[in-house]
N, C-alpha and C positions, 0 to 999 in steps of 0.2 A: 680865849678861843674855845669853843663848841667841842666836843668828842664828834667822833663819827656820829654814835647812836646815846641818843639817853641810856638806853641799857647797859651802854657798855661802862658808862659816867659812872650811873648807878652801882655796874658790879664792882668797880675800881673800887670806889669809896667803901662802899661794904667791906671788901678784903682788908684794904686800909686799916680797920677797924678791927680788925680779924675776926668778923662775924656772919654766920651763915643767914639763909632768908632764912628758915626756919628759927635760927636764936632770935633774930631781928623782930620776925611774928611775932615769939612768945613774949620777947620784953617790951614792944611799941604796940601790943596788942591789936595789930592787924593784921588781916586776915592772908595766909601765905599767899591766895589767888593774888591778891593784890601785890605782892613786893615782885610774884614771881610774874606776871603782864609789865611791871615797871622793868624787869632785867630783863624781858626778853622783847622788850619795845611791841608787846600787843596791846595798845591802844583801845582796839574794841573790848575788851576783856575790864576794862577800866570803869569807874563808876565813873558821874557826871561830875566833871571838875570843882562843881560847888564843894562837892563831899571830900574829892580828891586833896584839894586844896591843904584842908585839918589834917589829910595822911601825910602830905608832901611838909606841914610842918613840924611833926611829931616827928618821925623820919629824919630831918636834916637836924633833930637832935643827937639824936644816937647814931648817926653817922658822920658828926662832927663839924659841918659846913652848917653855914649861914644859911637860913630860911629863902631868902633872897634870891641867893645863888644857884639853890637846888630848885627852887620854884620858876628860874630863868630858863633854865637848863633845858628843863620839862616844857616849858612853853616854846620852847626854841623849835624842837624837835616835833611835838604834838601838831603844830600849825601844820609842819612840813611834810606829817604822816595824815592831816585833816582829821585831827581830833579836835572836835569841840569845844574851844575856852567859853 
């Protein structure tokens, strides 16, 4: 079952991991704007899913979940906020 909000999915797993967005940044080498649009579910703030897609798998490395999983998640929620797959 779904979280309320992708961001909220997102901060869980983070904490999980016991890793702040900024450690996250410096070690998946992406850019804080991006981790902090994905935990705060701004959408628009987001690059275009093509590019998203490499962050959303890079990311479900170091926070421990399956590619799959983390990339459902985000589409789950995205469709529902009218982000653009």
């Amino acid at each position: 079952m779904s979280a309320s909000s992708f961001g909220r999915y997102f901060y869980q797993k983070l904490r999980i991991q016991g890793l702040t967005p900024a450690q996250l940044s410096k070690a998946a080498n992406i850019s804080i704007k991006i981790i902090r649009a994905l935990e705060d579910d701004h959408y628009s703030d987001l690059p275009a899913y093509a590019t998203l897609k490499g962050h959303l798998r890079i990311l479900s490395r170091f926070i421990g979940i399956k590619e799959e999983e983390l990339r459902n998640e985000f589409e789950f929620h995205a469709v529902k906020a009218g982000y653009p797959l």
